[in-house]
N, CA, C and O atoms as a DFTB+ gen file, in Angstrom:
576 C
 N C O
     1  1       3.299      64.314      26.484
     2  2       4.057      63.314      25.764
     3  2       4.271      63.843      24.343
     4  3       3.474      64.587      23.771
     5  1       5.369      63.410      23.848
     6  2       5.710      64.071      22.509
     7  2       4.588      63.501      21.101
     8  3       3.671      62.738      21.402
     9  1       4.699      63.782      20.142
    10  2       3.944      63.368      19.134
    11  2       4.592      62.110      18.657
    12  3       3.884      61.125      18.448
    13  1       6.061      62.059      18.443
    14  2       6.397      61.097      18.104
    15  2       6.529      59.694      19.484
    16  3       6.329      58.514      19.199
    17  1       6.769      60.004      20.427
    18  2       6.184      59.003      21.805
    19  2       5.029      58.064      21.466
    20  3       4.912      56.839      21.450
    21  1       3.935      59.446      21.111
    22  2       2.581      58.962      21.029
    23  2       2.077      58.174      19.745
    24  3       1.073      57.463      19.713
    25  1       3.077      58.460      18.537
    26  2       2.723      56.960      17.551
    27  2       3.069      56.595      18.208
    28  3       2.305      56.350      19.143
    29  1       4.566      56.202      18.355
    30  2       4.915      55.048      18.705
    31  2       4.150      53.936      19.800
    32  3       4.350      52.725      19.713
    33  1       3.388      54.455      20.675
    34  2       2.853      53.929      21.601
    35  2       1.778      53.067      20.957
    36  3       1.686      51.881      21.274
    37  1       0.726      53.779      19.805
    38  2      -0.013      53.480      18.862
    39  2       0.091      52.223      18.186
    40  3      -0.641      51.236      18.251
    41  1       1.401      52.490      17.355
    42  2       1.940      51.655      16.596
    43  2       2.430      49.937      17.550
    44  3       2.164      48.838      17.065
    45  1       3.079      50.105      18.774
    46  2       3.268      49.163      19.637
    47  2       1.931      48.315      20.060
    48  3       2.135      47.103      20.129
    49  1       0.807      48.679      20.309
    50  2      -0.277      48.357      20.632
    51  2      -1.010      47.598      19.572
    52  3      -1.426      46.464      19.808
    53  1      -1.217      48.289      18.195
    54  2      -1.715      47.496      17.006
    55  2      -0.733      46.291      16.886
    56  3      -1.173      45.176      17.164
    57  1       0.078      46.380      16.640
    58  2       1.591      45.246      16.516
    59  2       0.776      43.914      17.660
    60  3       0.363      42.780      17.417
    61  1       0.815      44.551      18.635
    62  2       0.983      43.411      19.701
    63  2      -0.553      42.544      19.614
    64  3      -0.652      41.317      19.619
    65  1      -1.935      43.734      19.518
    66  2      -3.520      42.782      19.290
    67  2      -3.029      42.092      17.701
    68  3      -3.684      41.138      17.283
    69  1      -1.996      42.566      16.965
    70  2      -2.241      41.548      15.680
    71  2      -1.586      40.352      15.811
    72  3      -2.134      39.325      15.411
    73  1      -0.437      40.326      16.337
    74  2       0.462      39.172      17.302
    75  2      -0.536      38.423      18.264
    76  3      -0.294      37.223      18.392
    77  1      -1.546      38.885      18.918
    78  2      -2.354      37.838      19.624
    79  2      -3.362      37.453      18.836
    80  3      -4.038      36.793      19.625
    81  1      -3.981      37.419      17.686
    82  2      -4.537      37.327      17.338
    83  2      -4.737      35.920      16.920
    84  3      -5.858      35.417      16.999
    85  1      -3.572      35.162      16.418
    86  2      -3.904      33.368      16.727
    87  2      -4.140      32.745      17.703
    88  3      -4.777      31.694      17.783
    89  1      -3.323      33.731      19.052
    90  2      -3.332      32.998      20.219
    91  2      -4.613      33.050      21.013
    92  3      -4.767      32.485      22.095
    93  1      -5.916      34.093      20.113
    94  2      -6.975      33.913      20.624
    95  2      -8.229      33.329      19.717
    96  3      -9.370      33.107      20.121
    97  1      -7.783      33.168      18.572
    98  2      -8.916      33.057      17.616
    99  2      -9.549      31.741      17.482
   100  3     -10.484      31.416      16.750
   101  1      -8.667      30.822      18.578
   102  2      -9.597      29.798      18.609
   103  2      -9.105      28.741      17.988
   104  3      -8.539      29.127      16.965
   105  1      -9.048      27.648      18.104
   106  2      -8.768      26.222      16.997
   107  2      -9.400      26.114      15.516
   108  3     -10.442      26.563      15.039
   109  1      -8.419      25.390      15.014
   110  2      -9.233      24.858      13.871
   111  2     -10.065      24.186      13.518
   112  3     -10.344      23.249      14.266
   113  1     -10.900      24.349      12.145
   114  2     -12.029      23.338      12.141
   115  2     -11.128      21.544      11.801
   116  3     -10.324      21.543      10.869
   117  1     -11.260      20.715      12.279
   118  2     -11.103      19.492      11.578
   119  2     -11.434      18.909      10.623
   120  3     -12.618      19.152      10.390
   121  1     -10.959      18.173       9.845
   122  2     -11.619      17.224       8.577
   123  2     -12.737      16.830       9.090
   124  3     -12.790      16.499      10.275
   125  1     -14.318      16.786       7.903
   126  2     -14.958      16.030       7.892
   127  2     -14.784      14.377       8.324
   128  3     -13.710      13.804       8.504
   129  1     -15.972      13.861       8.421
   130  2     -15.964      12.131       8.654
   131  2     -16.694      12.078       7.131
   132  3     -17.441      12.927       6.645
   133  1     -16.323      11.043       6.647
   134  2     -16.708      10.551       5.517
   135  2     -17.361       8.777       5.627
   136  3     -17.142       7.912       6.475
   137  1     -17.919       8.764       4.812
   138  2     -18.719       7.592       4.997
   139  2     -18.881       7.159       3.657
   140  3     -19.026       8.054       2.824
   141  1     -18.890       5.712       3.176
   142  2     -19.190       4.973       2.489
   143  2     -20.025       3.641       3.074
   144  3     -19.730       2.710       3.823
   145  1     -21.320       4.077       2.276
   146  2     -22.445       3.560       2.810
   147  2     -23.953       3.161       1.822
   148  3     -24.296       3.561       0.709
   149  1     -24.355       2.582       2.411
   150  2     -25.395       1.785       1.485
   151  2     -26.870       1.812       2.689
   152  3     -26.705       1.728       3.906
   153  1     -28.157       1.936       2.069
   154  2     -29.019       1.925       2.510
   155  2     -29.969       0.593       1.416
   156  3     -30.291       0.643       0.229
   157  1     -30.182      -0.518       2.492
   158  2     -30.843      -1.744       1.884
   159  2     -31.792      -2.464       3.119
   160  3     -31.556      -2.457       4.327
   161  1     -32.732      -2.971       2.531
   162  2     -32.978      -4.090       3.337
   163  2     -32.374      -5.274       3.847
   164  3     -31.700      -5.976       3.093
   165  1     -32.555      -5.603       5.158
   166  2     -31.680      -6.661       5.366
   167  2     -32.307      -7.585       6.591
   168  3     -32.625      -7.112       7.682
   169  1     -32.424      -8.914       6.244
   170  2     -32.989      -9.687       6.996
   171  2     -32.859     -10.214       8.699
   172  3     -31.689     -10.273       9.076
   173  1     -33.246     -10.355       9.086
   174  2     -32.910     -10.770      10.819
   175  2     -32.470     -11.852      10.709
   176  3     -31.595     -12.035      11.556
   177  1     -32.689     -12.987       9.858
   178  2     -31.925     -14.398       9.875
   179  2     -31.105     -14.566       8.264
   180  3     -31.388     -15.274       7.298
   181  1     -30.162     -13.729       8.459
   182  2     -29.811     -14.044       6.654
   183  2     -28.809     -15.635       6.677
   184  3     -28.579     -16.153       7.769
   185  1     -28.339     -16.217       5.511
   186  2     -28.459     -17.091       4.961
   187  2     -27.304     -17.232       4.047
   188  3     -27.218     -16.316       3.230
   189  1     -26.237     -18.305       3.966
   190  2     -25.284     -18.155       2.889
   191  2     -26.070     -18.012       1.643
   192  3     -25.568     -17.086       1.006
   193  1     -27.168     -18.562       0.957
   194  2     -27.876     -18.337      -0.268
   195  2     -27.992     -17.120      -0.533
   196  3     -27.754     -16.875      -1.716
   197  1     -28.298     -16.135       0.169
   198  2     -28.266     -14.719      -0.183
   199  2     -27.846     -13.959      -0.901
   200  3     -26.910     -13.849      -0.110
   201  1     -27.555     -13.167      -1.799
   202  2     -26.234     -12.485      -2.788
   203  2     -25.902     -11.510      -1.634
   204  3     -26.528     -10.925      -0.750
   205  1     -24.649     -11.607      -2.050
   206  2     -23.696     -10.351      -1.567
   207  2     -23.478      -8.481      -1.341
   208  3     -22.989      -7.713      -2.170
   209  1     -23.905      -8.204      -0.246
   210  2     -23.947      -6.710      -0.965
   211  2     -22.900      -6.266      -0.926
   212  3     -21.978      -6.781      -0.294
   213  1     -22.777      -4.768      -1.874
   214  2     -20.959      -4.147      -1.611
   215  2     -21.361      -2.676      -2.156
   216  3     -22.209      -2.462      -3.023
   217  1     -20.715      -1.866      -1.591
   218  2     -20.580      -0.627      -1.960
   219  2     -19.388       0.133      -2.024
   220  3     -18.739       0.378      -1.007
   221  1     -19.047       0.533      -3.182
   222  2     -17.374       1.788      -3.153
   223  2     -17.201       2.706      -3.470
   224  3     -18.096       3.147      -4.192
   225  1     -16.255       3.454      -3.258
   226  2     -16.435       4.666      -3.585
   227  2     -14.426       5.062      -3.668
   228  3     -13.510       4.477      -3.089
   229  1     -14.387       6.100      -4.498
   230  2     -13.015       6.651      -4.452
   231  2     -13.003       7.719      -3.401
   232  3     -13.795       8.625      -3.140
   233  1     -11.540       7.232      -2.727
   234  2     -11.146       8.802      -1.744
   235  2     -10.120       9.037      -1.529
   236  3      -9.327       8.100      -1.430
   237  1      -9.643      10.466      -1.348
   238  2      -8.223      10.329      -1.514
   239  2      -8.243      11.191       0.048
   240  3      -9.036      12.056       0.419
   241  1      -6.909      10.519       0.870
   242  2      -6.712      10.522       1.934
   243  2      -5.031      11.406       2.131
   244  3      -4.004      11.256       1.469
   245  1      -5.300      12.274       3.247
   246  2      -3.941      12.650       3.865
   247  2      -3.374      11.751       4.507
   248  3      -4.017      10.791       4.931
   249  1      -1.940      11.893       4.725
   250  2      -1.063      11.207       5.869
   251  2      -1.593      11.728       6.767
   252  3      -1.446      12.937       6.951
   253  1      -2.297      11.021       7.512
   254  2      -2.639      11.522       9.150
   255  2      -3.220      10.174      10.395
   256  3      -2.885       8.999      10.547
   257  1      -3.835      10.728      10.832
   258  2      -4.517       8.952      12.111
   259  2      -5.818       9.398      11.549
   260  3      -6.290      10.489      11.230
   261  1      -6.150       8.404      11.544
   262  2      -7.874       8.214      11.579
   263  2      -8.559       7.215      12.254
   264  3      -8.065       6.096      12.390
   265  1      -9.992       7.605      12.824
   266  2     -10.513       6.354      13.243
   267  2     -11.721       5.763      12.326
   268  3     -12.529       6.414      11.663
   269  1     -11.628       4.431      12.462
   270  2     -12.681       3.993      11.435
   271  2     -12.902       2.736      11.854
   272  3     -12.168       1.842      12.277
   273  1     -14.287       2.859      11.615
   274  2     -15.676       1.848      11.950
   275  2     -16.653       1.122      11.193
   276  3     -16.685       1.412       9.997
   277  1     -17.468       0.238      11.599
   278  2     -18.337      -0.261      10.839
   279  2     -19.448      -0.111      11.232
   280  3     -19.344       0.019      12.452
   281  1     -20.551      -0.043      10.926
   282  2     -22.070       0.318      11.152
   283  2     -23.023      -0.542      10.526
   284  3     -22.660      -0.794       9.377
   285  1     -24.204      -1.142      10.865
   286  2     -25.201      -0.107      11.747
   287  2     -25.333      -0.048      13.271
   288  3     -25.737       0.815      14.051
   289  1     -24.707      -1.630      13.443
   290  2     -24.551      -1.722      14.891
   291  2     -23.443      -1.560      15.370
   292  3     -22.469      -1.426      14.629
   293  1     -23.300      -1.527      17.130
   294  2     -21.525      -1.280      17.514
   295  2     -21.587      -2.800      18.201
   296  3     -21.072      -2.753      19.318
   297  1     -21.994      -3.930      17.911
   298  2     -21.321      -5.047      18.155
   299  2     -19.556      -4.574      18.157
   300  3     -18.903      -3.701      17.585
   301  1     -19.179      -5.939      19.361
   302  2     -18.232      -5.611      19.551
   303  2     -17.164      -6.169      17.768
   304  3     -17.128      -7.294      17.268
   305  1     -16.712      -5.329      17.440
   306  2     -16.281      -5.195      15.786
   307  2     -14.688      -4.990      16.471
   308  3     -14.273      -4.770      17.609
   309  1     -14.002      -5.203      15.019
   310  2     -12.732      -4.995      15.233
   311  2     -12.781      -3.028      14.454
   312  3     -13.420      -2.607      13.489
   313  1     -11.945      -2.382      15.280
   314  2     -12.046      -0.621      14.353
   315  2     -10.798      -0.328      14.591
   316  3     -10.289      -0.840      15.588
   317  1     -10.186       0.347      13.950
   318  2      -8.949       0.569      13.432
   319  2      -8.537       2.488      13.724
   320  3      -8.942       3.302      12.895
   321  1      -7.892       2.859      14.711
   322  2      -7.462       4.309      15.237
   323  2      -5.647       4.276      14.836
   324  3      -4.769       3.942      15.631
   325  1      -5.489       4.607      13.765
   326  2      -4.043       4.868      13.305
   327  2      -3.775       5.862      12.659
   328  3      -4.416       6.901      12.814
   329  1      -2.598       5.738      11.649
   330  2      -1.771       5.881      10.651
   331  2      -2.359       5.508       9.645
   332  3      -2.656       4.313       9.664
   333  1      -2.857       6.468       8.126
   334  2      -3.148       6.157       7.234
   335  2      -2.308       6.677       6.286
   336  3      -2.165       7.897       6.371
   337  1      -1.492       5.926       5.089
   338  2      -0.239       6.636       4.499
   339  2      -1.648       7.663       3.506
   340  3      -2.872       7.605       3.621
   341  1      -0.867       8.426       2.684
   342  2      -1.353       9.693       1.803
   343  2      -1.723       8.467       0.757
   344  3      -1.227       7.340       0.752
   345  1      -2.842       9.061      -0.224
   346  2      -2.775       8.191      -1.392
   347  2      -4.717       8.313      -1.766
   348  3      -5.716       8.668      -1.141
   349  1      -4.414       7.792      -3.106
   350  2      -5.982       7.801      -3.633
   351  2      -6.597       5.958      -3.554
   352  3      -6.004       5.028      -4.102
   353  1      -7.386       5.876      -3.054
   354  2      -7.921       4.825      -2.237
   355  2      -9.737       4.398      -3.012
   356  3     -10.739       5.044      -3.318
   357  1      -9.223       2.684      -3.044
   358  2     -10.968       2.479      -3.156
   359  2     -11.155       2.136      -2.193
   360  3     -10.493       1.276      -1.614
   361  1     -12.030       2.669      -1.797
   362  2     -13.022       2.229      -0.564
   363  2     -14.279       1.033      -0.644
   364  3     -15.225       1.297      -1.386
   365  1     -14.292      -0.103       0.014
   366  2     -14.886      -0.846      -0.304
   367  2     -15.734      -1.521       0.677
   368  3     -15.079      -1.997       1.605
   369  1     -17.271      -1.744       0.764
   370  2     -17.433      -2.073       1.835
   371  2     -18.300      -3.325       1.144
   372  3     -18.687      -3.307      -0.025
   373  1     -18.576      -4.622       2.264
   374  2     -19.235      -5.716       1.604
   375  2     -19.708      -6.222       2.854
   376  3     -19.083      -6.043       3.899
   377  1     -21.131      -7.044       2.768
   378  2     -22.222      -8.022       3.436
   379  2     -22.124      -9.099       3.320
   380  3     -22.831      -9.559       2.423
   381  1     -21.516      -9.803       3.860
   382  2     -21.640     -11.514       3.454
   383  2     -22.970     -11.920       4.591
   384  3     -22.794     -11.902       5.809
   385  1     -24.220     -12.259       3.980
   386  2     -24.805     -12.725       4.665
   387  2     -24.658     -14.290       5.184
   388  3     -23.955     -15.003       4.466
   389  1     -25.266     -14.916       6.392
   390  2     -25.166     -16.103       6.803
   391  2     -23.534     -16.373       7.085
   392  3     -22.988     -17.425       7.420
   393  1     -22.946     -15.049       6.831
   394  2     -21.408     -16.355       7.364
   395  2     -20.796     -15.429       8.965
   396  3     -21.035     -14.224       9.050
   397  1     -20.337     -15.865       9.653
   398  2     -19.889     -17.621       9.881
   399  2     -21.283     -18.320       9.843
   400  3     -21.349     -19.304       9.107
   401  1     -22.615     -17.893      10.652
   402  2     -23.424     -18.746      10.337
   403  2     -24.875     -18.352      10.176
   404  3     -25.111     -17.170      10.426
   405  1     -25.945     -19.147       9.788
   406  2     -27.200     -18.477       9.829
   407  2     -27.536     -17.378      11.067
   408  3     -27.326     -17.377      12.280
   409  1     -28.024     -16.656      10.334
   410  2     -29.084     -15.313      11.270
   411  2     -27.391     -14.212      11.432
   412  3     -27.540     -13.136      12.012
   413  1     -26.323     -14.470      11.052
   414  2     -24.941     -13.928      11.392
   415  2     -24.814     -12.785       9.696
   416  3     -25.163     -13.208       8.595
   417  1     -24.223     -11.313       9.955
   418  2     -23.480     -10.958       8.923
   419  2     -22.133     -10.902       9.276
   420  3     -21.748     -10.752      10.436
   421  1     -21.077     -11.071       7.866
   422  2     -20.357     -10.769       8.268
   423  2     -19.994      -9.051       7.115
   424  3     -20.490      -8.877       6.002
   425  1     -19.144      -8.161       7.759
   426  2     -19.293      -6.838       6.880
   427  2     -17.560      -6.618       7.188
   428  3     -16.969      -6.484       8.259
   429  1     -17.022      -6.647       5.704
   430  2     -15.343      -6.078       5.458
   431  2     -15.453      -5.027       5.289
   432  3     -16.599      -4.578       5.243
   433  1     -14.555      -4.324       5.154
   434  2     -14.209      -2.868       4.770
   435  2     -13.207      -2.756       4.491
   436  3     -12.384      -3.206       5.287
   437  1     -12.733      -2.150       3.312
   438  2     -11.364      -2.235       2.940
   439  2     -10.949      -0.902       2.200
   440  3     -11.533      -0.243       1.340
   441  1      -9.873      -0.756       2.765
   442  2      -9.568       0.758       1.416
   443  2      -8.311      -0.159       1.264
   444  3      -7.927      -1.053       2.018
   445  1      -7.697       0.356      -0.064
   446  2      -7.086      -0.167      -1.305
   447  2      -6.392       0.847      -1.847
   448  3      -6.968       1.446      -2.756
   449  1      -5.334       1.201      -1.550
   450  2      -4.619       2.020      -2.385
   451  2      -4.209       2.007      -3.585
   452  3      -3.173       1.371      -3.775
   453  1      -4.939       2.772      -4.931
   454  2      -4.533       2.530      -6.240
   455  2      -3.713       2.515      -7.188
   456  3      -3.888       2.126      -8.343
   457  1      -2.246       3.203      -6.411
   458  2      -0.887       2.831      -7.068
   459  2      -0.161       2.284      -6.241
   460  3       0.419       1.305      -6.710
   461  1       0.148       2.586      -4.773
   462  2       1.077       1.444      -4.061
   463  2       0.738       0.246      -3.979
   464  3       1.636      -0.587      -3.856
   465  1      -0.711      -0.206      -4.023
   466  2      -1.045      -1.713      -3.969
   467  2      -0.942      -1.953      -2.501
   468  3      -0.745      -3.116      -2.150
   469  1      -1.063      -0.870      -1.439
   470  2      -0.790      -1.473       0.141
   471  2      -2.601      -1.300       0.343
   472  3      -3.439      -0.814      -0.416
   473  1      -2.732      -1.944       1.737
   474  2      -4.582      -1.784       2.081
   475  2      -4.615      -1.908       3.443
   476  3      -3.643      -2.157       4.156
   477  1      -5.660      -1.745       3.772
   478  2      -6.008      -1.885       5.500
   479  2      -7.799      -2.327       4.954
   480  3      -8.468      -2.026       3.965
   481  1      -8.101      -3.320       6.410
   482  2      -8.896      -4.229       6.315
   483  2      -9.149      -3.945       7.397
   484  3      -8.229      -3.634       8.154
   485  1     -10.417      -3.953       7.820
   486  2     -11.446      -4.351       9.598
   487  2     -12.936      -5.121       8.962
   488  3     -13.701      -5.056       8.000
   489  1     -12.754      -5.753      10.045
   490  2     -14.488      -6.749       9.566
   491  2     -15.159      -6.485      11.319
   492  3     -14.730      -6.099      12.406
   493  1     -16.489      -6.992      10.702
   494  2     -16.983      -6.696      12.036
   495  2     -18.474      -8.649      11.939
   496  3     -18.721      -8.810      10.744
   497  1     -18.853      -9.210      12.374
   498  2     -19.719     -10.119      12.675
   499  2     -20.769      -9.465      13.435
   500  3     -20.390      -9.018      14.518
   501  1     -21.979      -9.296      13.148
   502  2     -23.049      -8.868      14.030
   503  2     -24.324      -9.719      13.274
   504  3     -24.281     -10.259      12.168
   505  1     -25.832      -9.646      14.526
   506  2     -27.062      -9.944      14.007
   507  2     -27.635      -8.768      14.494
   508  3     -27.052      -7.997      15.257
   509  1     -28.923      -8.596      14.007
   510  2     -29.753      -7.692      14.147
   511  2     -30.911      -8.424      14.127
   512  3     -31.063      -9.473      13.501
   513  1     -31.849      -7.794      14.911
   514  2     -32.686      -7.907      16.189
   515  2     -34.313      -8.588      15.213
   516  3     -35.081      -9.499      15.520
   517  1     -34.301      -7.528      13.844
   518  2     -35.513      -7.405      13.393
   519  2     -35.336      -7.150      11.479
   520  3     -34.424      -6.511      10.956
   521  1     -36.186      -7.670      10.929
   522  2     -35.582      -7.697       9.448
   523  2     -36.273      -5.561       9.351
   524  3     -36.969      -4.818      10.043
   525  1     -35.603      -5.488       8.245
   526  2     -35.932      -3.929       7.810
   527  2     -34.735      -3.122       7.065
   528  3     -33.725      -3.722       6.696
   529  1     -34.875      -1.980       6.904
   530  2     -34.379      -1.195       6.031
   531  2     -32.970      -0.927       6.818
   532  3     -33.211      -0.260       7.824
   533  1     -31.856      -1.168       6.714
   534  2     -30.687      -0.336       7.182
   535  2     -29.846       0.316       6.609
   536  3     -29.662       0.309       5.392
   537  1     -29.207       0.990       7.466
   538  2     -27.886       1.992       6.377
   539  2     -26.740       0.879       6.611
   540  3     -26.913       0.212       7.630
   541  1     -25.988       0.671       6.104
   542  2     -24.806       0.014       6.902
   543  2     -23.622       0.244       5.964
   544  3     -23.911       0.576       4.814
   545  1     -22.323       0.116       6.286
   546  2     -20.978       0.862       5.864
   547  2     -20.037       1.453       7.076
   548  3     -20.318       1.519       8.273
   549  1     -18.945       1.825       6.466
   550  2     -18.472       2.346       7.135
   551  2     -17.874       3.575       7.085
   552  3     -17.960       4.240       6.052
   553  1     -17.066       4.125       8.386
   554  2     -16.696       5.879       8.119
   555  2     -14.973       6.386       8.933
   556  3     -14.334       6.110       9.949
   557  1     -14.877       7.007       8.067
   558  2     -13.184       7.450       8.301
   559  2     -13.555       8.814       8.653
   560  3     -14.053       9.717       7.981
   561  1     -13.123       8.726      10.097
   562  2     -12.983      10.320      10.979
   563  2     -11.032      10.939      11.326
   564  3     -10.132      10.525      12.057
   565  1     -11.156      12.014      10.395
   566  2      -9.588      12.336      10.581
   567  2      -9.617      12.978      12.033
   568  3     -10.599      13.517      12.544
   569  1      -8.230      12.806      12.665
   570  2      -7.974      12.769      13.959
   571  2      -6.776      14.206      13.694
   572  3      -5.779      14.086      14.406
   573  1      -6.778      15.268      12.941
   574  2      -6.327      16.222      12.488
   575  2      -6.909      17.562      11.845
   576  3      -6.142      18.433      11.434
């Protein structure tokens, strides 16, 4: 075979493993899950008398779907798998103890967009079993 054949053959071969080279390297990593969250004590029979807990935090979010939840328990809660527009966001999470009624929490979650003024809201109603220490809040998992 000639010399010049034989780059070329060379040259065709590097070309083509660098051309496969996305088509094997595997997927991307995804966005983190993020969480805004609070670690407190919290009673087994709470009580409208109670104060309120709340925790926030700033985050700034892509246009993409996300799913998002409330914690500590998965009582059946309302959770939200969409469309989140782009934007810098407070994140807000809150405990209303005793409501709707004794031994009941109820827990909002809200992000708040800080210049459009648009928001998304999920609440969830649960009891828990035994008074003690919990984490509770919630968490935005990008679906991208």
């Amino acid at each position: 075979m000639r010399l010049w054949a034989r780059k070329l053959c060379r040259v065709t071969a590097v070309v083509l493993a660098l051309a496969m080279l996305p088509v094997v390297s595997g997927t991307a990593q995804a966005a983190d899950v993020a969480y805004n969250q609070k670690n407190q004590r919290l009673e087994a029979r709470p009580n409208s008398g109670m104060p309120i807990a709340s925790v926030s935090r700033e985050i700034t979010l892509r246009d993409g779907t996300y799913g998002w939840w409330t914690f500590p328990t998965s009582a059946p809660c309302q959770t939200y798998t969409g469309r989140i527009l782009p934007g810098t966001y407070t994140w807000t999470d809150q405990l209303w103890p005793g409501v709707p009624s004794v031994g009941t929490y109820r827990h909002h979650s809200y992000l708040t967009e800080e210049d459009g003024g648009w928001s998304y809201h999920i609440q969830c109603d649960f009891q828990l079993s035994a008074t003690g220490s919990y984490t509770w809040g919630s968490g935005l998992d990008p679906h991208f």
